[in-house]
Steps between C-alpha positions, in 0.01 A plus 500: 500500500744807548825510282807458680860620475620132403197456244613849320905348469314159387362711206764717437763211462230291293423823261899571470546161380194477248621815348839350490425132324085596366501861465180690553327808313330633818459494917159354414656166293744467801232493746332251258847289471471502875175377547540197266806411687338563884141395523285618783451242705105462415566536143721179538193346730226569191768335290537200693125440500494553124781283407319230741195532400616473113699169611156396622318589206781295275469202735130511384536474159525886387749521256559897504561670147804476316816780606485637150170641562532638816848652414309655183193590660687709790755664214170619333349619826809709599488631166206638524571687830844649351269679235422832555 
């Protein structure tokens, strides 16, 4: 899908604002900022799916894992990519 005139304001606006109340270091975290806040459509589709199929899953008797360990598991793993 092209980029139009009105999605290049949307972004400018949105990345004038983040520096204003987040801040950012680079063009690359505001594009990252962005992204977390707009969703491509199909990214929000796969999401769906996954959130209903983990529903499903729970309905079933699958308990999941406790937060902690997730939360720790994912600090550990983007750890590991920040080292050189």
């Amino acid at each position: 899908m092209a980029i139009t005139n009105d999605d290049l304001n949307a972004f400018h606006h949105f990345a004038q604002v983040a520096l204003a109340t987040r801040g950012a270091d680079s063009l690359q975290e505001l594009v990252a900022l962005w992204e977390l806040d707009h969703p491509a459509p199909q990214m929000h589709a796969e999401n769906l799916v996954a959130v209903r199929a983990a529903i499903r899953d729970m309905e079933n008797g699958d308990k999941g894992r406790p937060a902690r360990l997730v939360v720790d598991e994912l600090r550990a793993e983007l750890a590991a990519r920040q080292t050189p």
